[in-house]
C-alpha positions, 0 to 999 in steps of 0.5 A: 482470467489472467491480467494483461501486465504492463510495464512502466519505465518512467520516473517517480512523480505524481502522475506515475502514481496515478496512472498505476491506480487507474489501470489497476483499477481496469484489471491491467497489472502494472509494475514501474522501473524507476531506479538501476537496480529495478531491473530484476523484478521487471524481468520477474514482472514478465509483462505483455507491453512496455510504456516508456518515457524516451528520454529514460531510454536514452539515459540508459534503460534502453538495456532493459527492452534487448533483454526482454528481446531475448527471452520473451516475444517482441513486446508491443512499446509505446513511447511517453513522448509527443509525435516525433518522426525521428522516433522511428526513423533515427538509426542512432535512437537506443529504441530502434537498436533494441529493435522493439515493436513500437506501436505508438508515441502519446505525449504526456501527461495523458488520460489513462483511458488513452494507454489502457485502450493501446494495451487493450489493442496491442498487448497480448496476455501470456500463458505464464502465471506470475505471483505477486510473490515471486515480485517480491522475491525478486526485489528482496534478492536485488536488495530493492525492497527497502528502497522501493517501500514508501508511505502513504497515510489514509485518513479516518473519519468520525461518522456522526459529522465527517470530521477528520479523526486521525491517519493510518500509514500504509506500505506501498510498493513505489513500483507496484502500488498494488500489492499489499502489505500482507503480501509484501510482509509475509512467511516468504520475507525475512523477519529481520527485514520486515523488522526494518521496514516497519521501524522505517514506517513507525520512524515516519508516523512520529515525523507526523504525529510530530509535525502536527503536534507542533501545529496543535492538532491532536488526532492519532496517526497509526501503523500497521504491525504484524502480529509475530512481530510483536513476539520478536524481544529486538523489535519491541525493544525497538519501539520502547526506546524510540518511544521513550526518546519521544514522550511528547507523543504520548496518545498520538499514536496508535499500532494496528495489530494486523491479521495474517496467517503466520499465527503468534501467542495471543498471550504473548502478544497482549503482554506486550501490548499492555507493555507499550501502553505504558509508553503511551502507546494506543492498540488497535485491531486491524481487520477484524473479520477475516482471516484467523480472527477469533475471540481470543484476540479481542479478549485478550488483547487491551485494544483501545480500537477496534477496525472491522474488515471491510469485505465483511462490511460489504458483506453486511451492506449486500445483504449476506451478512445480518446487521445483528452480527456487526451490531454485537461487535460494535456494541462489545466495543462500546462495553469494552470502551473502545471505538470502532471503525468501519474500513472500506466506505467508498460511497455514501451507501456505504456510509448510511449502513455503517451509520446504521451499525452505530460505528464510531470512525470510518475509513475508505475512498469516500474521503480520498485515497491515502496521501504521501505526507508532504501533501499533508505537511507542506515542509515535510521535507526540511522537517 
C-alpha cells in the first residue's frame, strides 16, 4: 500500500529530526527543504501534504508551494505557527498569494501525533509511484547530495554487562533520514561521488576517534564502505595517507565492509584489507546474512569483527530461523578470534536471544538511536 508523502519546509534543528523519524515510524514518508537549492528533489519528492513554518515562507519558500500548484492537485498546507487570524485573511501573506489550501495552523514545537492525524485527514495519496531512487537522482543533478549528507554515530554495546563498546558512523539524508545508505550509495550514483562522501565520513570518524582519544577513552569508532570501493587505487590511497598523517589512531578505528549488489573481488578486496591493517586499521563485516553474503567473504577477508544482519537475527528470535545456524557463525568467530555483533536489538527480548547466541557486541534502539557527534563531544564544533 503507497505511503502518503509529506513534505516539511522548515530549518534543520533537533526537532525537525525527530519529527522525520516519528512519522516515518507511521508509514508516512517525509522529505524536508532546508536550504535554496533543495527545491528540485522536493518537486521529485511529489508529495500528498505540505507542513511549513510561516516565517520560511515569508523568507522566500513561498515559490516552491505556486510550483507545486501548477503541476500537481492544490496540496493541503498546514502552517508551523500559532493561531494567527492574519494567517488567513492578509492579502500581502506569500501563502495566501500562492493560493494554497491551508487546512490548519499548529504552533510549534508539537506532538508528532498531532501532524500525523491532519495528514491522515487532509492529505490524499496519489497514484504516482516515487522510488527513493529518482530522490537521489534529483539531488545528485541539483549537486545537493554532499550538502545534505550528514553524520550520525550509533553506539555498540558488549552483551555481558551493557557497557559501551564502540560507535558506528552512519550516512544520512539531512532531508529524508529514511533512506539508506545502501540506497544512497548505489549503481545509480557515481562512484567518484561516493569516493568523496565516504572520505568526508571517514574525515569525521578520526575527528571522533580523536576527540575521545584525547579524553582517554579507547573504544573503536566505525564506518561504513562498500565493498567496490575497496578495488578503486585512488580511494585506497586515500585512506593510507589520511591514515599514516594520523598514526596516533592506530586501533581505533574500524571499516565496515558493506554487502550490497554491485559484486567486487573478493580476492582483491582481502588484499587490500591486509594492506590497511598495517595502517593500524581493524575490518569489520557488515551485514552478514543477507544479500550476496557467502563463505568466500568470511574466508577470505582478515575480518577483526564480524556484524550479523539484523532481519536474520529476528528471523532467528521469530523462531524461522534455528539457533544452530547462528550459533555456527558466532562460534567460527570465536575460532577465527574475532568478536561478533548482533544488529537490530531493540527490546530486552531481543537482547536474551542474542545473549543465548553467545554474541559478544550488540547494536540496535535498545541503547538510543544514533546521535549527531556535538552530543557526543561537547566542543565538537571548536574541535
Amino acid at each position: 500500500m503507497p505511503k502518503k508523502r509529506v513534505l516539511v519546509i522548515d530549518e534543520e534543528s533537533a526537532f525537525t529530526r525527530l519529527l522525520q523519524d516519528d512519522l516515518e515510524q507511521r508509514a508516512i514518508s517525509v522529505a524536508c527543504v532546508y536550504s535554496p537549492g533543495d527545491e528540485n528533489s522536493a518537486m521529485a519528492f511529489a508529495p500528498d501534504a505540505v507542513v511549513a513554518d510561516k516565517n520560511i515562507l515569508n523568507a522566500g519558500a513561498g515559490c516552491l508551494l505556486q510550483a507545486f500548484d501548477k503541476i500537481e492537485r492544490k496540496l493541503p498546507l498546514v502552517l508551523m505557527t500559532g493561531t494567527d487570524a492574519k494567517l488567513i485573511h492578509g492579502s500581502a501573506d506569500p501563502v495566501q498569494a500562492s493560493d494554497a489550501q491551508i487546512v490548519a495552523t499548529i504552533p510549534k514545537p508539537f506532538e508528532p501525533n498531532v501532524l500525523a492525524g491532519l495528514i491522515e485527514q487532509y492529505a490524499r495519496v496519489s497514484e504516482k509511484e516515487i522510488l527513493d531512487s529518482e530522490y537521489i537522482a534529483a539531488l545528485v543533478a541539483s549537486g545537493r547530495l554532499l550538502d545534505n549528507l550528514v553524520v550520525e554515530f550509533q553506539s555498540k554495546h558488549a552483551l555481558t554487562d551493557g557497557s559501551l563498546a564502540g560507535y558506528e558512523a552512519l550516512s544520512r539524508l539531512k532531508t529524508r533520514r529514511a533512506i539508506s545508505p545502501a540506497t544512497i550509495f548505489s549503481a545509480a550514483t557515481d562512484i567518484l561521488l561516493e569516493i568523496e562522501a565516504t572520505l568526508n565520513v571517514f574525515d569525521q570518524v578520526m575527528k571522533l576517534a580523536d576527540s575521545l582519544y584525547m579524553r582517554g577513552k579507547s573504544i573503536p569508532v566505525s564506518f561504513n564502505c562498500s565493498a567496490i570501493l575497496l578495488t578503486r587505487c585512488d580511494f585506497v590511497d586515500a585512506l593510507c595517507s589520511r591514515l599514516y598523517r594520523r598514526r596516533n589512531l592506530r586501533g581505533s578505528i574500524m571499516i565496515e565492509v558493506t554487502e550490497e549488489n554491485r559484486v567486487a573481488n573478493i580476492k582483491v578486496v582481502a588484499e587490500v584489507c591486509h594492506l590497511l591493517s598495517r595502517y593500524g586499521l581493524s575490518v569489520s563485516i557488515d551485514d552478514y546474512g543477507t544479500g550476496h553474503s557467502n563463505i568466500d567473504r568470511i574466508a577470505d577477508i582478515p575480518f577483526a569483527e564480524l556484524k550479523l544482519d539484523k532481519e536474520i537475527f529476528w528471523a532467528f528470535c521469530d523462531g524461522r530461523v534455528p539457533i544452530t545456524m547462528l550459533g555456527s557463525i558466532v562460534d567460527f568467530c570465536h575460532m577465527r578470534g574475532a568478536k561478533s555483533v548482533i544488529e537490530g536489538i531493540e527490546t530486552a527480548f531481543h537482547l536474551d536471544k542474542a545473549r543465548l547466541l553467545g554474541a559478544d557486541e550488540g547494536q540496535g534502539f535498545y541503547w538510543g538511536h544514533a546521535v549527531p557527534p556535538q552530543y557526543l563531544v561537547k566542543d565538537w564544533h571548536a574541535a
